[in-house]
N, CA, C and O atoms as a Tinker XYZ file with bonds, in Angstrom:
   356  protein
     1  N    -25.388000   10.290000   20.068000    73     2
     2  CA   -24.315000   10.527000   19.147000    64     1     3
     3  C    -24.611000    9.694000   17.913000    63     2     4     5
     4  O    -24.998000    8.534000   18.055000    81     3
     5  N    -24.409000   10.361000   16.407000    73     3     6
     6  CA   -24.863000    9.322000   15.661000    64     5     7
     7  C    -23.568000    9.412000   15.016000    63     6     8     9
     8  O    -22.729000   10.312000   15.044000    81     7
     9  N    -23.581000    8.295000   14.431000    73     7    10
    10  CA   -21.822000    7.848000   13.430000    64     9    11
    11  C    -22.352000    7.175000   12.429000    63    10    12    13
    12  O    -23.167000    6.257000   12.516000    81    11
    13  N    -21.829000    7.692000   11.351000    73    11    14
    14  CA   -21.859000    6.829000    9.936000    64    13    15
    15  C    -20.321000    6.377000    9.665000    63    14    16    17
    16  O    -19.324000    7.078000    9.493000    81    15
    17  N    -20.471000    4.963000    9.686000    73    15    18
    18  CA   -18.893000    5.116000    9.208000    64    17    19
    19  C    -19.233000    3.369000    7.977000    63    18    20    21
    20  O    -20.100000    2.496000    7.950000    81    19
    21  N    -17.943000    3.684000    7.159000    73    19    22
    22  CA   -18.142000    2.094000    5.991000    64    21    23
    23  C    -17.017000    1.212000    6.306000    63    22    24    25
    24  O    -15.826000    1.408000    6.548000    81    23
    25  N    -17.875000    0.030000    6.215000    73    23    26
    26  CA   -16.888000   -1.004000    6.514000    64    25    27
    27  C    -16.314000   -1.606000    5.803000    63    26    28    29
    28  O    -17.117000   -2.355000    5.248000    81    27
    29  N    -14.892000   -1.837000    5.269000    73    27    30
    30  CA   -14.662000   -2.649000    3.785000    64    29    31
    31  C    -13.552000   -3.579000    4.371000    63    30    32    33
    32  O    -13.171000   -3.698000    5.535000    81    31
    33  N    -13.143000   -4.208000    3.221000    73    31    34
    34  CA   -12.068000   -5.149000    3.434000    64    33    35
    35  C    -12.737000   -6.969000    3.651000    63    34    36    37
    36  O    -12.075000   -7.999000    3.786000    81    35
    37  N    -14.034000   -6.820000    3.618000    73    35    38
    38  CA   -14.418000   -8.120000    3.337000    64    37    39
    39  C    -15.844000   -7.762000    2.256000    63    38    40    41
    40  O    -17.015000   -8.051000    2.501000    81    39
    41  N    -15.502000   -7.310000    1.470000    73    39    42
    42  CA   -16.512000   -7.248000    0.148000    64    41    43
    43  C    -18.092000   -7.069000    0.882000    63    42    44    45
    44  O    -18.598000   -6.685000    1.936000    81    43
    45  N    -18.462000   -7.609000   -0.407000    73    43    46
    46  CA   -19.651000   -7.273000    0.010000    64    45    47
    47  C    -20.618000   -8.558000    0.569000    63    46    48    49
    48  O    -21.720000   -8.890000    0.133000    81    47
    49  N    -19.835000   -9.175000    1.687000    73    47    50
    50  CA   -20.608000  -10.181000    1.934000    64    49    51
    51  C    -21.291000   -9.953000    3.667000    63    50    52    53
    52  O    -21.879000  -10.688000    4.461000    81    51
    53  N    -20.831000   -8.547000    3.669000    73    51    54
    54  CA   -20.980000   -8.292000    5.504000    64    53    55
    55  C    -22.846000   -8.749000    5.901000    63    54    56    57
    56  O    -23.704000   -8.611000    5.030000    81    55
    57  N    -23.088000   -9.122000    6.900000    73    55    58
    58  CA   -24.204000   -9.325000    7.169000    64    57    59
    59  C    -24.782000   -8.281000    7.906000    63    58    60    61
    60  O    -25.756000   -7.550000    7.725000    81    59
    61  N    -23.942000   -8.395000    8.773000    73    59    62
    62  CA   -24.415000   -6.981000    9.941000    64    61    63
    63  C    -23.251000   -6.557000   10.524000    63    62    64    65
    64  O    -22.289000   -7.193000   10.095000    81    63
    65  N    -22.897000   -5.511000   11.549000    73    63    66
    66  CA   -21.685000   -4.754000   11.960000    64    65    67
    67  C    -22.008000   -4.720000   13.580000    63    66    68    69
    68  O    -23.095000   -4.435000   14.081000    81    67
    69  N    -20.620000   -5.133000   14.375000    73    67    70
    70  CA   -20.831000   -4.898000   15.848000    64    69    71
    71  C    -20.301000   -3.277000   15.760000    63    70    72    73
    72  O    -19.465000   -2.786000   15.001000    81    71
    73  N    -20.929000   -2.786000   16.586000    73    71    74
    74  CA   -19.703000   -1.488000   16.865000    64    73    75
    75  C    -19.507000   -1.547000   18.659000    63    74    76    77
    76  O    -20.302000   -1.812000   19.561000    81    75
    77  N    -18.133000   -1.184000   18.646000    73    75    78
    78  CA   -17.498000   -1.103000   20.075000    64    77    79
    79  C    -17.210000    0.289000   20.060000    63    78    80    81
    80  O    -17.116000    1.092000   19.131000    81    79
    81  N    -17.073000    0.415000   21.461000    73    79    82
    82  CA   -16.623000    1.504000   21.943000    64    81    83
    83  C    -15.513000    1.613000   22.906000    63    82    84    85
    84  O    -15.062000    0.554000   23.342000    81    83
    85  N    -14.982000    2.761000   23.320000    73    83    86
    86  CA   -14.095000    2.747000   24.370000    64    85    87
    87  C    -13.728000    4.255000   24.476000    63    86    88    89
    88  O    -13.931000    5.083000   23.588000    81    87
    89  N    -12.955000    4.578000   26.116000    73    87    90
    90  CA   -13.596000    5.676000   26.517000    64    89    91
    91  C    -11.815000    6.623000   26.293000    63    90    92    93
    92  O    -11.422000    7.742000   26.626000    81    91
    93  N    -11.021000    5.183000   25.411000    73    91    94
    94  CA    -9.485000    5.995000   25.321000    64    93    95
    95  C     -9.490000    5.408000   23.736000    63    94    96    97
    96  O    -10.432000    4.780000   23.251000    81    95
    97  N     -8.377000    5.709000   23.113000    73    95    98
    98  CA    -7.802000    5.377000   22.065000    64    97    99
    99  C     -7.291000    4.229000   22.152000    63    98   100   101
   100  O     -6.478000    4.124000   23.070000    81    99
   101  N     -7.523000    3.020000   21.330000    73    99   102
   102  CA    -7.064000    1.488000   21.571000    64   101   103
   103  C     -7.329000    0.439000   22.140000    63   102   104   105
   104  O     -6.789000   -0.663000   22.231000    81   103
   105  N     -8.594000    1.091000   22.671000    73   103   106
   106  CA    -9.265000    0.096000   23.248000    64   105   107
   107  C     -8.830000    0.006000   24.979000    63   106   108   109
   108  O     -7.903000    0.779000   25.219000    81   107
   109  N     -9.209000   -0.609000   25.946000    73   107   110
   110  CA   -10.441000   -2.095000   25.570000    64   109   111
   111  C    -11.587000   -1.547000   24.876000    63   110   112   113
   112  O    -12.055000   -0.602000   25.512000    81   111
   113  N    -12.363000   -1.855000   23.539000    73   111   114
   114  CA   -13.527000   -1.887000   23.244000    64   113   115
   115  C    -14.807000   -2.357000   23.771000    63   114   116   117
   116  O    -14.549000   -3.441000   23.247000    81   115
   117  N    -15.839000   -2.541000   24.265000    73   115   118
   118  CA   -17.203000   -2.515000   25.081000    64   117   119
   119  C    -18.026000   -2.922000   23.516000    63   118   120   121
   120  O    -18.232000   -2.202000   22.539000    81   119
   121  N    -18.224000   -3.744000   23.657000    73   119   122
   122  CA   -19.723000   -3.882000   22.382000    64   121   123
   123  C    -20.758000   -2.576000   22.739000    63   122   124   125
   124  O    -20.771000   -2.117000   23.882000    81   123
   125  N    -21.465000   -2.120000   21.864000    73   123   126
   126  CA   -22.521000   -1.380000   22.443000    64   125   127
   127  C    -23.594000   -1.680000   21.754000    63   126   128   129
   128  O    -24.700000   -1.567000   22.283000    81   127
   129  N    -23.405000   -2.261000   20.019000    73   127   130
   130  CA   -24.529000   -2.577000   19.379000    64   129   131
   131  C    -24.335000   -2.730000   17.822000    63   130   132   133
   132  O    -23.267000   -2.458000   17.273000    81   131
   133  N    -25.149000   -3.064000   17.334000    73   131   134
   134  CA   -25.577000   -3.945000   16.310000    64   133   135
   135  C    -25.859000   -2.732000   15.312000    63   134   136   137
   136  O    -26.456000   -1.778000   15.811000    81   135
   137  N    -25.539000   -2.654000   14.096000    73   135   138
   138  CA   -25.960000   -1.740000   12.905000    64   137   139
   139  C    -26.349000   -2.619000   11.330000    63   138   140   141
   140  O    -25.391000   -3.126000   10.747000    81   139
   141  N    -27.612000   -2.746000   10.771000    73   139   142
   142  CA   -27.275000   -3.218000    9.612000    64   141   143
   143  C    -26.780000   -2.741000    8.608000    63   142   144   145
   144  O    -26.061000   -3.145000    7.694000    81   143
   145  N    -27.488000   -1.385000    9.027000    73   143   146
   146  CA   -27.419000   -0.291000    7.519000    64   145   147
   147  C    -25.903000    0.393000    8.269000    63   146   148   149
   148  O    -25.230000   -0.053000    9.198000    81   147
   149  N    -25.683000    1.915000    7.245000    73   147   150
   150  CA   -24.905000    2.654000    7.906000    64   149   151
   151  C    -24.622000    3.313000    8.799000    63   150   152   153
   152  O    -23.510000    3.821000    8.947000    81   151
   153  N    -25.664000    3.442000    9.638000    73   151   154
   154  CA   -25.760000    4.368000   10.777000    64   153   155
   155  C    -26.321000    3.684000   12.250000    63   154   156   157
   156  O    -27.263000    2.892000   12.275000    81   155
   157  N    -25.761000    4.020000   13.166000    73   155   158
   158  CA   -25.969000    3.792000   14.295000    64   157   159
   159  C    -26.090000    5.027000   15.208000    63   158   160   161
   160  O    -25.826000    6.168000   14.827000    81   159
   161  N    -26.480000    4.727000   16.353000    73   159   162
   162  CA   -27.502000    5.925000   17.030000    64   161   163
   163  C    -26.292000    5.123000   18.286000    63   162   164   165
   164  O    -26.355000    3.895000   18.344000    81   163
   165  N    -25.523000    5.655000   18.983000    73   163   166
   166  CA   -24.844000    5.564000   20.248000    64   165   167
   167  C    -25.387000    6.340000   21.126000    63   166   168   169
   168  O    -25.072000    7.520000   21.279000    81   167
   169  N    -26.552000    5.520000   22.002000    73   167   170
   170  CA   -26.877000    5.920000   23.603000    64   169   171
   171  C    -26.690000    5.264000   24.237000    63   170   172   173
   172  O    -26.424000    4.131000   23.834000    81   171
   173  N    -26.712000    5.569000   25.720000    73   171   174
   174  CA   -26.223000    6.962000   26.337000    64   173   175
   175  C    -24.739000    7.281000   26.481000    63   174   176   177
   176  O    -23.845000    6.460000   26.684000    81   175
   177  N    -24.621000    8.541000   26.352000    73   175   178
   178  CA   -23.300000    8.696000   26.034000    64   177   179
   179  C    -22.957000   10.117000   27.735000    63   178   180   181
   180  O    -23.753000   10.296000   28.658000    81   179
   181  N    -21.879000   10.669000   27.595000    73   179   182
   182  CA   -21.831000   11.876000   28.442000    64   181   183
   183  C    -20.990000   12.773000   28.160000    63   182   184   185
   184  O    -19.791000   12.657000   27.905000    81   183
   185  N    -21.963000   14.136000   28.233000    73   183   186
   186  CA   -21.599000   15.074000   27.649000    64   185   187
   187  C    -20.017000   15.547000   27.649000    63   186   188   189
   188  O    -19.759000   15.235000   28.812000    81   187
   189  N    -19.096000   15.951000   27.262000    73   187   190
   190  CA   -17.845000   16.480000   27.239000    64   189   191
   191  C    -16.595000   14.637000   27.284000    63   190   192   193
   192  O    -15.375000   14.624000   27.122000    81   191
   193  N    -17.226000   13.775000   27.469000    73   191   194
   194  CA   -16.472000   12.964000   27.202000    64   193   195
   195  C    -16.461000   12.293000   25.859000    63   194   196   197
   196  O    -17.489000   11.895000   25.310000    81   195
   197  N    -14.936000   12.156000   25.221000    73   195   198
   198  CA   -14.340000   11.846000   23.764000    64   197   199
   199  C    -14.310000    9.917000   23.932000    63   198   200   201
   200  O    -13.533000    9.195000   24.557000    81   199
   201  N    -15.280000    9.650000   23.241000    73   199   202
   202  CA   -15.330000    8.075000   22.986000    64   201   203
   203  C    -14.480000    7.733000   21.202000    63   202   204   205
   204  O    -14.506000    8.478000   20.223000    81   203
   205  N    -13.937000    6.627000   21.312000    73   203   206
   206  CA   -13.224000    5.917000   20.509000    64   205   207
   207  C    -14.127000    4.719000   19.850000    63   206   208   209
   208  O    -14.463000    3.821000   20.623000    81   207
   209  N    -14.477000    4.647000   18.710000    73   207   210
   210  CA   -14.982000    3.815000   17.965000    64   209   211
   211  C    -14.604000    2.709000   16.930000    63   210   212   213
   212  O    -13.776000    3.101000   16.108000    81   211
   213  N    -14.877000    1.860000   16.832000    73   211   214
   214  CA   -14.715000    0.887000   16.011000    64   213   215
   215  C    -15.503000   -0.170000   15.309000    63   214   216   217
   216  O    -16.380000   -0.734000   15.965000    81   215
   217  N    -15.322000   -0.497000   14.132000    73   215   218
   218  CA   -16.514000   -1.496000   13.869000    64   217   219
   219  C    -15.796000   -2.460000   13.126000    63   218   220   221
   220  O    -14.733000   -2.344000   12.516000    81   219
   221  N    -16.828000   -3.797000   13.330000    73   219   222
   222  CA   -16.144000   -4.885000   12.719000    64   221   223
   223  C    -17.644000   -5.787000   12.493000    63   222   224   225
   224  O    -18.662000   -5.817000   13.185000    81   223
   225  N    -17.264000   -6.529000   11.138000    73   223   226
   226  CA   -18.515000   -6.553000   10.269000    64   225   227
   227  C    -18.461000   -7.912000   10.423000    63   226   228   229
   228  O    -17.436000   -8.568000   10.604000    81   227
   229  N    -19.730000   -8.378000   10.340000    73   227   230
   230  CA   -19.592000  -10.393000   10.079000    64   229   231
   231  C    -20.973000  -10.754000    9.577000    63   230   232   233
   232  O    -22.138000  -10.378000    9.708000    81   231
   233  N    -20.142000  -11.832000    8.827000    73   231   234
   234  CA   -21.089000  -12.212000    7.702000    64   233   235
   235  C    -22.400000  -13.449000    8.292000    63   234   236   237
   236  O    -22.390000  -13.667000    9.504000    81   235
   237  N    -22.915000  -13.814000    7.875000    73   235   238
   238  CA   -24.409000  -15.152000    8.315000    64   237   239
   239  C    -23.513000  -16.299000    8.727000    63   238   240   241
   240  O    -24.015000  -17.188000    9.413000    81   239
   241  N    -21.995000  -16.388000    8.315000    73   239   242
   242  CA   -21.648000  -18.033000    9.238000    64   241   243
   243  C    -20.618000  -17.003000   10.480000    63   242   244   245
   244  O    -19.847000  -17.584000   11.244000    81   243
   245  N    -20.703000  -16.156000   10.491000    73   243   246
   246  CA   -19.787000  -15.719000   11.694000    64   245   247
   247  C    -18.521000  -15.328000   11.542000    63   246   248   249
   248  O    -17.829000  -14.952000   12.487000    81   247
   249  N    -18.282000  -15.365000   10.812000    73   247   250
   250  CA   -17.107000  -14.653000   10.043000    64   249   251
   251  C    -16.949000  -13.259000   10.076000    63   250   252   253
   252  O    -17.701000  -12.516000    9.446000    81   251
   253  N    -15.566000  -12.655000   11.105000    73   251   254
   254  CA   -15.773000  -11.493000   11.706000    64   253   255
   255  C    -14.168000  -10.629000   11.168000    63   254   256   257
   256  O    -12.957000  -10.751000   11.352000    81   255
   257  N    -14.986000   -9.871000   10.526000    73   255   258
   258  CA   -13.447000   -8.597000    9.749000    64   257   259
   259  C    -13.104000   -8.682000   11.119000    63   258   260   261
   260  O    -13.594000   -9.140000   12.151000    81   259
   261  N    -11.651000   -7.817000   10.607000    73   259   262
   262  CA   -10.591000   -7.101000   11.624000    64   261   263
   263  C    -11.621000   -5.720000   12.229000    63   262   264   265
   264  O    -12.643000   -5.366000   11.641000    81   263
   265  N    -11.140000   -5.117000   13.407000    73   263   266
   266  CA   -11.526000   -4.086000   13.438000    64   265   267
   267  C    -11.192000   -3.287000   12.450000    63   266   268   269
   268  O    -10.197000   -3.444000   11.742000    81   267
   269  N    -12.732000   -1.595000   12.268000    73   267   270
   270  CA   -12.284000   -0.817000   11.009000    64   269   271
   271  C    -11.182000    0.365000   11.886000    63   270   272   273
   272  O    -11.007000    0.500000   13.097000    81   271
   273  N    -10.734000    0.906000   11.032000    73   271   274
   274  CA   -10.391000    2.149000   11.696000    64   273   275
   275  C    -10.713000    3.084000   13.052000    63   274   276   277
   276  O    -11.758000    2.619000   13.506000    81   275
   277  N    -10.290000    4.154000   13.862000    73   275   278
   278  CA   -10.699000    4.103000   15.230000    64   277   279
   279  C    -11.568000    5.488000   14.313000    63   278   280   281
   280  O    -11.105000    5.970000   13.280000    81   279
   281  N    -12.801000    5.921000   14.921000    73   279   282
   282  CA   -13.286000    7.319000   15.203000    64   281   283
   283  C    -13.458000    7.469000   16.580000    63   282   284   285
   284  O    -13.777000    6.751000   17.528000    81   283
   285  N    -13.016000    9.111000   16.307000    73   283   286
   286  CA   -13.070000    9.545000   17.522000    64   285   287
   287  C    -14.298000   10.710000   17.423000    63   286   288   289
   288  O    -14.484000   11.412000   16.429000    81   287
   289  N    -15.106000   10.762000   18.688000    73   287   290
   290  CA   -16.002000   11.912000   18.567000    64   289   291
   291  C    -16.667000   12.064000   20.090000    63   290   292   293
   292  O    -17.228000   11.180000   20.737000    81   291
   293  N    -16.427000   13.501000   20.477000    73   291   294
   294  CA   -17.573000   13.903000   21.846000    64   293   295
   295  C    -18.548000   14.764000   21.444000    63   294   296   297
   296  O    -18.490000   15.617000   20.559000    81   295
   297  N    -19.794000   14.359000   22.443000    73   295   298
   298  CA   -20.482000   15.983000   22.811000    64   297   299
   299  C    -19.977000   17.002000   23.538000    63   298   300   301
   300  O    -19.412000   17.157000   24.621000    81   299
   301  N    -20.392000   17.730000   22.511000    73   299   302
   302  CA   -19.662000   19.233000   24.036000    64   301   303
   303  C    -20.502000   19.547000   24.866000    63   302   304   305
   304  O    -21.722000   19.383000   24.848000    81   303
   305  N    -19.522000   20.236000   25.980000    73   303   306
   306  CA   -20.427000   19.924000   27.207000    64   305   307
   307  C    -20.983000   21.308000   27.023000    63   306   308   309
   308  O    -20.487000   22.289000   26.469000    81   307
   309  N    -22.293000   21.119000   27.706000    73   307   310
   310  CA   -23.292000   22.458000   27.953000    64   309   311
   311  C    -23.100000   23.689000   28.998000    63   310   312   313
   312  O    -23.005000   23.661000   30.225000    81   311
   313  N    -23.080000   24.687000   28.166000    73   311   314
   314  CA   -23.059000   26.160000   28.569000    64   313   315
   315  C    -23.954000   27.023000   28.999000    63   314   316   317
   316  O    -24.797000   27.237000   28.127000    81   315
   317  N    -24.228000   27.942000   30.525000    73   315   318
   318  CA   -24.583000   28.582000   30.678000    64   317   319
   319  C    -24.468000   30.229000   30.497000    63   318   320   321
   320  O    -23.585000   31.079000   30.618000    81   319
   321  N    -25.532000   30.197000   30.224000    73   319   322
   322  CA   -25.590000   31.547000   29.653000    64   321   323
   323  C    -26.608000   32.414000   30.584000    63   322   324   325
   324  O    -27.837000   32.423000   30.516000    81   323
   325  N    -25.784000   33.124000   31.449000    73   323   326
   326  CA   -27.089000   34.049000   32.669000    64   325   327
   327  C    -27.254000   35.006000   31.866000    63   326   328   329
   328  O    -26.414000   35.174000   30.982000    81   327
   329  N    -28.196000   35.731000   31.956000    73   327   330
   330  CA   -28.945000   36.975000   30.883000    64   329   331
   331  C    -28.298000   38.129000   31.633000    63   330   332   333
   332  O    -27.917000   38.021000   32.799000    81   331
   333  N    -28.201000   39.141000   30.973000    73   331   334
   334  CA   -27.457000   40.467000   32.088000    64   333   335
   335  C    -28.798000   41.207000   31.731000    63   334   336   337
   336  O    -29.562000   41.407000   30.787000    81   335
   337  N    -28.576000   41.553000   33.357000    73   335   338
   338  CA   -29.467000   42.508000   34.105000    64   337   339
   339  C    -29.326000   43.742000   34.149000    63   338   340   341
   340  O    -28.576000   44.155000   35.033000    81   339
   341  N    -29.678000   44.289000   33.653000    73   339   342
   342  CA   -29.089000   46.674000   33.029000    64   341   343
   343  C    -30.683000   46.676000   34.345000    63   342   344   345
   344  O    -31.793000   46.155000   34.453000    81   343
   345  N    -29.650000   47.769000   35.186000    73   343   346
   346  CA   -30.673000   47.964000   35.795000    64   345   347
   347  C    -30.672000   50.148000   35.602000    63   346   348   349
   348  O    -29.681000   50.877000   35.601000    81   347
   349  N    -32.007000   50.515000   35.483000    73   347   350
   350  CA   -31.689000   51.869000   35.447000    64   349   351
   351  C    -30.968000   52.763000   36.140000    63   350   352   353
   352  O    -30.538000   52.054000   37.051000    81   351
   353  N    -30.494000   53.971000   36.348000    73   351   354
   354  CA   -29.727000   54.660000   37.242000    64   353   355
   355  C    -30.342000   55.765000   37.233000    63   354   356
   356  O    -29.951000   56.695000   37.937000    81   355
């Protein structure tokens, strides 16, 4: 799953960004990882389940924003598709 999301409310002094996760709205949040730039790559994830996101940014002495806003986002789950069989008559 990839997420771009921006972090503001402490200028531009962020160093790097934790992002958490969680598997409802509101947490509890789970660290899952570290982003410098904008984008983070969330693996492993599972298919048809809706994870809740959050990020919170901190600067080189440790200085840690509030959480940002929640995103929400799933994969959809995978579909079979059987081929139809025409048989002659």
């Amino acid at each position: 799953m990839h997420r771009t999301q921006t972090v503001s409310g402490i200028g531009n002094v962020a160093y790097s960004n934790n992002i958490l996760r969680s598997a409802q709205p509101g947490g509890p949040y789970e660290l899952v990882g570290e982003a410098v730039g904008a984008a983070f790559n969330d693996l492993p994830v599972a298919r048809g389940q809706t994870y809740t996101c959050v990020v919170q940014a901190y600067d080189a002495h440790g200085v840690v924003s509030p959480y940002s806003r929640e995103v929400s986002a799933a994969l959809p789950r995978l579909s079979t598709f059987l081929p139809a069989v025409l048989r002659a008559r």
